[in-house]
N, C-alpha and C positions, 0 to 999 in steps of 0.2 A: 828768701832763706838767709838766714846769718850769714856772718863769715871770719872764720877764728885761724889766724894766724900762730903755729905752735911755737914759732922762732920769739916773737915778741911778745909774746901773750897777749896781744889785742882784738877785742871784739868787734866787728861792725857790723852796723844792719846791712839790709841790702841795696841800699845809695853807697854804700863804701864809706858810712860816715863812724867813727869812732863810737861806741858806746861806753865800752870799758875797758882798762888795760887790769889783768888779773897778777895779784902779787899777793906774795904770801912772805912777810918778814921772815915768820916762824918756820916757812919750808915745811907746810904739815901736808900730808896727802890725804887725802878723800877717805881713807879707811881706818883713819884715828879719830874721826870725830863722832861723837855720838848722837845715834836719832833723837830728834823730836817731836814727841809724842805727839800724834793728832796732824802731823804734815811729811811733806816730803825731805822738808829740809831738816839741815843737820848743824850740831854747836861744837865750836872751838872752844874746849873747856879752858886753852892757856891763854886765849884774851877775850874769854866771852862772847864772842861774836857768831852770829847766827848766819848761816851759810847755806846762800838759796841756789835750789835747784833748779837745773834751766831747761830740761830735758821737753817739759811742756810748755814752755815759756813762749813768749813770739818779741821781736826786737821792741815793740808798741809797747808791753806790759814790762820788761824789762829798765827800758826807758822810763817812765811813769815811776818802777819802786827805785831808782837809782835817782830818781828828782828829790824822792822825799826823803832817799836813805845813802845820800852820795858815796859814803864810807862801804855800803853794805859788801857785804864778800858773795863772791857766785861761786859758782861749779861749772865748767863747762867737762862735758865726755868726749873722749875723741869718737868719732863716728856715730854720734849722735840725729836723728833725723831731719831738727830743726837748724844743722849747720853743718857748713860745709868747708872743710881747711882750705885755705888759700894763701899766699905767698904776696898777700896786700899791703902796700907801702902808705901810709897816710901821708 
């Protein structure tokens, strides 16, 4: 299982290894962006950015679209199945 740190925003898998530290310049929340059509994910109409959902995700496929899309934006939920908060210091 993941594990999402809410103090620093940072994601790791379950070795404790870093995936992604979550930042948002814009400070936009989850319910100002709009669906896109035909998936789960959702777009930052103020810098275009396409903003994927993690909810079904596993650290392995995460990993994989953040090789090819280093910039990409995520979503993490709190209490979501596939992670669990932790108080992890890298």
């Amino acid at each position: 299982m993941m594990q999402f740190n809410p103090k620093t925003k940072e994601l790791f898998d379950e070795e404790g290894r870093l995936i992604k530290r979550l930042e948002c310049q814009l400070n936009k929340q989850w319910d100002e962006f709009g669906f896109l059509i035909g998936t789960k994910n959702r777009l930052c109409t103020s810098c275009d950015s396409e903003i994927m959902e993690t909810v079904f995700e596993t650290s392995e496929s995460l990993r994989s679209h953040l090789k090819s899309h280093p910039n990409a934006c995520i979503h993490i939920h709190v209490g979501q199945k596939n992670i669990r908060l932790t108080h992890h210091v890298g």
